[in-house]
C-alpha positions in Angstrom: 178.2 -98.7 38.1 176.3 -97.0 40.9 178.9 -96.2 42.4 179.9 -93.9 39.4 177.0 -92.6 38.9 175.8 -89.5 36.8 180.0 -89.0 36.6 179.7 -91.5 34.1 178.0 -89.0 31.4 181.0 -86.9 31.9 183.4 -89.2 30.7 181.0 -90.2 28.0 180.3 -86.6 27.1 184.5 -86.1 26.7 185.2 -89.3 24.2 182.0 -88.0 22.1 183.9 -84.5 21.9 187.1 -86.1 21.1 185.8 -88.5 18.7 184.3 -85.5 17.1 187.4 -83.1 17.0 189.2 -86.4 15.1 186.3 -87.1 12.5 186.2 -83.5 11.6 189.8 -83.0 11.3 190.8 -86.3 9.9 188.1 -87.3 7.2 187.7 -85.4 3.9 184.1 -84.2 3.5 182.2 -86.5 0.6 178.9 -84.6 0.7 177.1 -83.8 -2.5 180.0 -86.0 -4.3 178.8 -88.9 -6.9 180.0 -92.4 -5.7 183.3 -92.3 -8.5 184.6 -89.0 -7.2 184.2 -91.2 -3.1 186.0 -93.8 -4.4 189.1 -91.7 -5.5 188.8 -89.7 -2.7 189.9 -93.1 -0.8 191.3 -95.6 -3.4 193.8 -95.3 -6.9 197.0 -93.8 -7.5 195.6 -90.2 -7.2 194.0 -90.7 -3.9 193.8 -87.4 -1.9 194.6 -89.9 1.5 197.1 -92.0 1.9 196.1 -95.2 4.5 199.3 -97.0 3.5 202.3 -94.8 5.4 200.1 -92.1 6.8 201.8 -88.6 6.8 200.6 -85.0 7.0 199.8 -84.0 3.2 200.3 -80.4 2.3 196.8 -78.7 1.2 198.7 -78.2 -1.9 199.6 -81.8 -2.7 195.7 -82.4 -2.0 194.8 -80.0 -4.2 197.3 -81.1 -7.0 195.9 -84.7 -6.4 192.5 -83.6 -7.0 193.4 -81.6 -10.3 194.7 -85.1 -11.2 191.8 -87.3 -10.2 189.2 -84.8 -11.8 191.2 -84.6 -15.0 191.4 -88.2 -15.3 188.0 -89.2 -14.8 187.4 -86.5 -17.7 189.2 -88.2 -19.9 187.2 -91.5 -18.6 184.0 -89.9 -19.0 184.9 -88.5 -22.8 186.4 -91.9 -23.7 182.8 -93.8 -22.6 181.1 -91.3 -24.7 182.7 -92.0 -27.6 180.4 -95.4 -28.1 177.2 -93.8 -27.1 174.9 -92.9 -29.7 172.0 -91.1 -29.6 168.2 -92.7 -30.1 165.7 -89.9 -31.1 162.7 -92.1 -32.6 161.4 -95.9 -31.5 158.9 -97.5 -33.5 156.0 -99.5 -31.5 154.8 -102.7 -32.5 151.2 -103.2 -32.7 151.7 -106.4 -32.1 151.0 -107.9 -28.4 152.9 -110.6 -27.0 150.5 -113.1 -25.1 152.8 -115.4 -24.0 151.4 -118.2 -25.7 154.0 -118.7 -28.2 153.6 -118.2 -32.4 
């Protein structure tokens, strides 16, 4: 390792760069995305990557596979709501639980 010396940061310095140049041009960006819209980035039958048979994807089959994925988890969303209901009053007890029993 002496022998190398500060020639060492060099080749450092180039995997870093390479490493870089594949992360940005290989991984979709996820920022500001909820943990549902992550997920179908990278798993499910409308995945905008496919790990299994990698190939070059067109930008417009991504963006047809992201029209999918967004309208379906609309429809998932709209289905969940259908059970919620709304609460706009709670009554208080004035009763206090001391956890002795009745």
């Amino acid at each position: 390792m002496d022998s190398i010396g500060w020639r060492y940061y060099i080749t450092y310095v180039v995997l870093l760069a390479f490493d870089f140049v594949v992360v940005y041009l290989y991984l979709p960006e996820t920022a500001n995305l909820s943990l549902e819209e992550v997920s179908g980035i990278f798993d499910g039958d409308n995945a905008l990557i496919s790990w299994k048979g990698v190939r070059r994807v067109s930008k417009r089959q991504r963006m047809d596979n992201a029209a999918r994925y967004t309208e379906s988890a609309f429809e998932q969303v709209a289905t969940a709501k259908k059970g919620i209901e709304l609460v706009e009053h709670v009554e208080h007890s004035q009763n206090q639980y001391n956890g002795r029993g009745p």
